[in-house]
N, C-alpha and C positions, 0 to 999 in steps of 0.2 A: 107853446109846448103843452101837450097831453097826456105826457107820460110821467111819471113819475121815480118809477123804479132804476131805470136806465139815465142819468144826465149827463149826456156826451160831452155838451160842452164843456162842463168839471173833467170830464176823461182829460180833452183835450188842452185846456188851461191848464189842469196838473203835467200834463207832458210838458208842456211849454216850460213850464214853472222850472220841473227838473234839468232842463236842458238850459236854461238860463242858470240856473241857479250851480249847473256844473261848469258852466261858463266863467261865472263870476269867482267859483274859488281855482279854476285853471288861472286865471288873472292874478289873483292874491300870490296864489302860489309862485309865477314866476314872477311877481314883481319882489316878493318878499326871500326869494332865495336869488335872485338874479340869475337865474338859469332857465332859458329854455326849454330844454331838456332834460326832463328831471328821473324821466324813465323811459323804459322804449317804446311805451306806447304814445309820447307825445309826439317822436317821430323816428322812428324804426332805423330808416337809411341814413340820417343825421345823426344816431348815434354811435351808429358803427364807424363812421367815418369819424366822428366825434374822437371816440377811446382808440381809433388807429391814430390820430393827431396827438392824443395824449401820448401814446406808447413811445412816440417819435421824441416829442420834447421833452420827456422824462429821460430817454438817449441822448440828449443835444444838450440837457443841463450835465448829466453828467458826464460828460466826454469833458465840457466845459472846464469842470472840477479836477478834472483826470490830468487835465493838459496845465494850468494852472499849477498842480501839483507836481509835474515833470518841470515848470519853470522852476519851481522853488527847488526839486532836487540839482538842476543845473546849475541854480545860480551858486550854489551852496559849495559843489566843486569848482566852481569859475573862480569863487574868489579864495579857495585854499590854490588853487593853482597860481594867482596871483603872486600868495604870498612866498609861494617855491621860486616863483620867477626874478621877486626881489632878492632870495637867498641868493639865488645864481650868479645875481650881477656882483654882489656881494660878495662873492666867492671869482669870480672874474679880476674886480679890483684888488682881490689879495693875491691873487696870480701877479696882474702885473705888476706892482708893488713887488713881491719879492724878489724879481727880475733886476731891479735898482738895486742888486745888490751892494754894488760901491760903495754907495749911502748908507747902508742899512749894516748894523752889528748883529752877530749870527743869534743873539736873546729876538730881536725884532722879529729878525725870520721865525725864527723857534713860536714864537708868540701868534705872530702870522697863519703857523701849520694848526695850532691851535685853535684860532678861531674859525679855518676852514673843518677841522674835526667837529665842532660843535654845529656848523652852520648845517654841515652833513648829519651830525645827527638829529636836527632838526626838521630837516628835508624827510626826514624816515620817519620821525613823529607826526609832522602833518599827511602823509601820507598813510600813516597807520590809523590814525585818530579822525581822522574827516570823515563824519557822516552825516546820515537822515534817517530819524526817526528809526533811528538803530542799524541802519546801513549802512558796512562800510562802501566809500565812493571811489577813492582812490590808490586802493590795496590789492588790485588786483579783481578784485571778488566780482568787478562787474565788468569784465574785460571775456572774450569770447574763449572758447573750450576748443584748442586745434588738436587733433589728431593723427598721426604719419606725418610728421613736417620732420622732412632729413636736413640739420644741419649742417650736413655736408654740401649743400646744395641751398640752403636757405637759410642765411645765420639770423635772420633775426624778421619774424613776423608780428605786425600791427594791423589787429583786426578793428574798427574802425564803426564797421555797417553792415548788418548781412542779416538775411531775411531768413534766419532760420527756425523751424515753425517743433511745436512741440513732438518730442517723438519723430523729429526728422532729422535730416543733417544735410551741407551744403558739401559737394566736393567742389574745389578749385585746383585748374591746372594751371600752373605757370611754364609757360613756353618760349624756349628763349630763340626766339629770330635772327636776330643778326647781333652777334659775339661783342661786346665791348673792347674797347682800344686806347689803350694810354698813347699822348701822344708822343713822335720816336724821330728824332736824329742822327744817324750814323757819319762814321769818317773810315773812309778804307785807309788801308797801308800803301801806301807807296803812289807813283803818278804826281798828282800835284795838290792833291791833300796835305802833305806838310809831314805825315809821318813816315819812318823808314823802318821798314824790320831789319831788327836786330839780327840776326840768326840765333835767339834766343827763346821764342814761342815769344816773343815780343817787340815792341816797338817803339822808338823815340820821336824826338822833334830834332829834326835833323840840321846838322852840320849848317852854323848862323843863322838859324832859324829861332830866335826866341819869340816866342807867339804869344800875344794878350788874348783874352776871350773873354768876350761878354755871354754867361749864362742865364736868359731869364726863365722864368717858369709864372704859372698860376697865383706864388707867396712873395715874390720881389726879384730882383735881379743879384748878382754878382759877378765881379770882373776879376779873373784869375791874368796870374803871370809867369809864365815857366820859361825856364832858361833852355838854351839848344842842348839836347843831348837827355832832355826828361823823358824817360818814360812811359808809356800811353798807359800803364796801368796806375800810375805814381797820379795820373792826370786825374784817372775815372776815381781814383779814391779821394784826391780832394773836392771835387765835383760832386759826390755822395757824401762827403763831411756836411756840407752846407746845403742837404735837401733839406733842412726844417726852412731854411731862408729865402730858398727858391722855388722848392716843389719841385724840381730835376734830383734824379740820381744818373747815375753814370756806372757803365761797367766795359772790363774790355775782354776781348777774345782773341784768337788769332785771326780771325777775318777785320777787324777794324775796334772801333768804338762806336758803345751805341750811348746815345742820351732818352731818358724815357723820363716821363713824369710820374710824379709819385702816386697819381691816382688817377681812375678811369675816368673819359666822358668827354664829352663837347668843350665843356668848361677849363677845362687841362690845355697846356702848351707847353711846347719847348721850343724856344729860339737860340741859337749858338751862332754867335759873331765874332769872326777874328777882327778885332780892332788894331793889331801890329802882327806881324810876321806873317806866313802863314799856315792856314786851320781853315779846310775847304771840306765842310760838310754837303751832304749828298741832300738834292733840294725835297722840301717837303712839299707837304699838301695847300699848306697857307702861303709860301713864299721860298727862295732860296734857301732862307737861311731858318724857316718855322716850319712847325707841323703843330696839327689838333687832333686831343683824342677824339671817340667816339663813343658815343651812346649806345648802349644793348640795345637791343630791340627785343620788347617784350609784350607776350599779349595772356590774358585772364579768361581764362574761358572762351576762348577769341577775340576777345574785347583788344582793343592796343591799349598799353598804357602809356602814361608819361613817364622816363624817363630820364633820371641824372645819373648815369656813370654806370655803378651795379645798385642806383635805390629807383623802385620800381613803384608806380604809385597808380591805381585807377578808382575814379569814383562814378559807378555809374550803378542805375536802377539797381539795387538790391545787394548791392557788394561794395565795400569802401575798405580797401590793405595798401600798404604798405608792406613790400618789399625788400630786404638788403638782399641780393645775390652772393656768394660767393664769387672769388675769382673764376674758382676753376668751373664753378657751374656759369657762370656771366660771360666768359669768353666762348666758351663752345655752345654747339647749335644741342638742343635737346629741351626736353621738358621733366617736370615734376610735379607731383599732385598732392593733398593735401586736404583734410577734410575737417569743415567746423563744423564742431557735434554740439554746440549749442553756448548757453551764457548768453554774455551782453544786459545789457539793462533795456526793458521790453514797456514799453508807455504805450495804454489803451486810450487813445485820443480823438479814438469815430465814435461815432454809437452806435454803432454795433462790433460785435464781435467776428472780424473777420480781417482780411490781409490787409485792406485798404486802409482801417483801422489801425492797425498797429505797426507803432517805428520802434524801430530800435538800435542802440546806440552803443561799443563797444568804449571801456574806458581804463585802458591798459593799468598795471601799478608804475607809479612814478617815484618808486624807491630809487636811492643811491645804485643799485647793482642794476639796474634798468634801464634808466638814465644812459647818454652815450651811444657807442654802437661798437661793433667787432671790430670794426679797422683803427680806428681810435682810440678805443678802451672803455672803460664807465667811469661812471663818477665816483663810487666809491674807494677806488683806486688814487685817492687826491689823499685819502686817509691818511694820517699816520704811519710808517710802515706799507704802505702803498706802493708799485711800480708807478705812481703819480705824482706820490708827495710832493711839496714844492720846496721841502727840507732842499734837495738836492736839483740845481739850478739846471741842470741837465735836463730834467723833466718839465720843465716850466714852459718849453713849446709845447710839449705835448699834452697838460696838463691843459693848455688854453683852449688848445682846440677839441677836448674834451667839453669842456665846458660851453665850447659854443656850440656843437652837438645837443648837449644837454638842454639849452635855454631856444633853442630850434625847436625841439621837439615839446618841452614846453607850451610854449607860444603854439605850435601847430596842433596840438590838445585843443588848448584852450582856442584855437582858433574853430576847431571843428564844433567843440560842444555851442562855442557863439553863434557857428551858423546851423547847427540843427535846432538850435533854439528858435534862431529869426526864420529862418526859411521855411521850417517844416512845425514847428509847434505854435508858435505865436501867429502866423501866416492861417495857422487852422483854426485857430483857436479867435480870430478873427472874422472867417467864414463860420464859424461856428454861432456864435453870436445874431451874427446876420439871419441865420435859418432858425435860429430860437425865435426871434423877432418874427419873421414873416409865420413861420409853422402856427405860432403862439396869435397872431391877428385872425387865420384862418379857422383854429380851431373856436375862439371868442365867436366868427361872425356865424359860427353852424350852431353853438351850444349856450352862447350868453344870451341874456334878455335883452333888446330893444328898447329901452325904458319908453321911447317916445311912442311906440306903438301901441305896449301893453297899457298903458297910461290912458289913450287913447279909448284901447278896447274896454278896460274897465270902466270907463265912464256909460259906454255901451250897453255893457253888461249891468252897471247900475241901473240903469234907465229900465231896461227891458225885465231886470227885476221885479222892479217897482211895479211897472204897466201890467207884468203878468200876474201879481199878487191881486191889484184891484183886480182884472179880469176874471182872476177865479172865485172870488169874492161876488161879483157879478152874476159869475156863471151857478152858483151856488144858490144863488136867491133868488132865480128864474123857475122851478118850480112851483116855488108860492102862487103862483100866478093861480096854479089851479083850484085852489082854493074859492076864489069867486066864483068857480061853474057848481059849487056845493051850497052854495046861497045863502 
């Protein structure tokens, strides 16, 4: 070399220099932060996919949190409903306890009414008092907002599930299809049924005709015995005396006698058997001497539901009621509508904000007045002073089967918050898990450090360090050279 002013090759060993030497702290740097990625210009398209993966798992942690926090508000109601369910039975065995009356001196009883009074108001305490994190759970407060629901035609609505979104409302139509039907026995007058009109707008058991009958129904049987010359009305009011024991009542008219069960539906029967004399009932649907009620037929927005009797039940995508009909709307063919305008208790459990994301879960009050149903009565009515009381022994069928109302509806609570728990929060929250796991592997393998690589390169980058420092070092002392052309 004979130049002096210009030494390329220092140009170029210093290029080198700096390109290793950026090398060497890109190396440091992701080996010393464990990141890849440390900005966008280490790699532009990796980062952006990078912080969409973050945006994801930061949704998938807390949906996680979200659901997690729905179990805990559930479980928290699960077990105050437990403990209403214990009250219940509790209040069941003082029912039938009082019933032994024979045994029992009217202080027992007295004593008895009392500890159902407290059990009841206990029942209204934990129902008032149960919460989360200052929410009440089972007051009402997280049970659905309905709208137009005619009593007259719907005594009693349990909203359950229903997708209704802020600033909207749900209208349901219930339509009733085909009328329910207690099931029905008749006996005409005269021919060889066994009774004769009287010329009196009534009718006997005629002349040596004393007739036994077996009455069963849905609640047990009984066998009646009338002497020749009773009455058909004398007949249908013993026969309704003893509907709490059978579930038949009995009425008569001037066309015959009819036997009806005391409540609608499939479940219902009447059988009437003359076991001595004779009582020639008109054959039914099940047999000569039986018939069965029938079930309404009911549909929810077209959907069909399941039906017992006049209680109408459908649980499908985005709607989950319970229904009681009235008689008179449950017999006849028509419909009615009804609109939820919102409530329910609302769990954000996707990560994002959107329908697919959020369930929600209606969770009626389970006070004393609530408890029960219309045909029956409620449970507060077991009170004190009560058309329930069990003061008075007359009430103690009725009061039973109040209470097993009561402890149905219960348990079917607590059955549904069980399976919105298992089927749809915990089931997610499971898939949830899973997608944090795999999201979380994919965004590491775009944005974390490879130790075995970087490790690797920096040994590289040591090397080529080193190499390029002597080089320029080199390249730097090759001018002297000209020095020996100046002698």
């Amino acid at each position: 070399m004979s130049r002096i002013n210009t030494n390329v090759s220092s140009i170029q060993a210093i290029r080198n220099l700096i390109s290793n030497q950026n090398d060497l702290n890109l190396r440091l740097e992701r080996l010393s932060s464990g990141l890849r990625i440390n900005r966008g210009a280490d790699d532009p398209a990796g980062l952006i996919a990078s912080e969409s993966l973050r945006a994801e798992i930061r949704g998938l942690t807390t949906a996680i949190s979200n659901s997690e926090r729905a179990i805990n508000v559930i479980s928290t109601a699960d077990a105050a409903l437990a403990e209403v369910s214990s009250m219940l039975l509790d209040i069941k065995e003082l029912v039938d306890r009082s019933a032994n009356s024979g045994a029992l001196s009217d202080d027992e009883i007295t004593a008895n009414q009392l500890q159902v009074d407290s059990l009841l108001e206990s029942i209204n305490r934990v129902a008032n008092s149960t919460q989360f994190n200052g929410k009440k759970l089972l007051n009402g407060g997280l049970g659905y907002n309905i709208s137009g629901q005619d009593a007259t035609n719907l005594a009693r609505l349990q909203i359950f599930g229903a997708r209704v979104f802020a600033g909207s409302t749900q209208a349901v139509t219930v339509q009733v299809t085909q009328s329910a039907q207690t099931a029905n026995i008749t006996i005409g007058v005269g021919g060889g049924s066994g009774l004769s009109a009287n010329g009196a707008g009534n009718a006997v058991l005629g002349t040596g005709n004393a007739a036994g009958i077996e009455v069963r129904g849905r609640l047990g049987s009984e066998i009646f015995t009338f002497a020749e010359g009773t009455a058909a009305s004398a007949i249908a009011t013993a026969v309704a005396a003893a509907a709490s024991l059978t579930g038949v009542t009995a009425t008569f008219s001037a066309g015959g006698m009819a036997f009806n069960s005391s409540g609608f539906g499939s479940n219902e029967f009447v059988s009437v058997r003359a076991i001595s004399g004779t009582f020639t009932v008109v054959q039914g649907d099940q047999s000569d001497i039986e018939d069965a009620g029938r079930d309404a037929g009911v549909t929810f927005n077209g959907q069909s539901a399941n039906v017992d009797g006049l209680v109408a039940k459908i649980r499908s995508n985005g709607l989950d009621v319970l229904a009681e009909l009235t008689q008179a709307f449950g017999t006849t063919i028509g419909s009615d509508t009804f609109t939820i305008t919102g409530g329910g208790a609302d769990f954000q459990i996707g990560p994002q904000v959107n329908t697919d994301g959020l369930v929600s879960i209606g969770i009626p009050a389970i006070t004393t007045s609530n408890l029960g149903n219309s045909t029956s009565g409620y449970l507060n009515t077991l009170g004190s002073g009560g058309a329930a009381e069990i003061n008075n022994k007359d009430n103690l069928p009725g009061a039973e089967l109040i209470v097993a109302a009561a402890i149905s509806q219960i348990a079917t609570l607590s059955g549904r918050l069980g399976g919105f728990q298992a089927n749809q929060v915990e089931t997610n929250l499971n898939s949830l898990r899973t997608a944090v796991e795999n999201v979380t592997a994919s965004e590491s393998t775009i944005r974390d450090t490879d130790y075995a690589v970087e490790v690797s390169k920096l040994t590289r980058a040591q090397i080529m360090m080193q190499s390029t420092t002597q080089m320029l070092g080199i390249a730097n002392q090759s001018p002297q050279i000209v020095l020996s052309l100046l002698g």
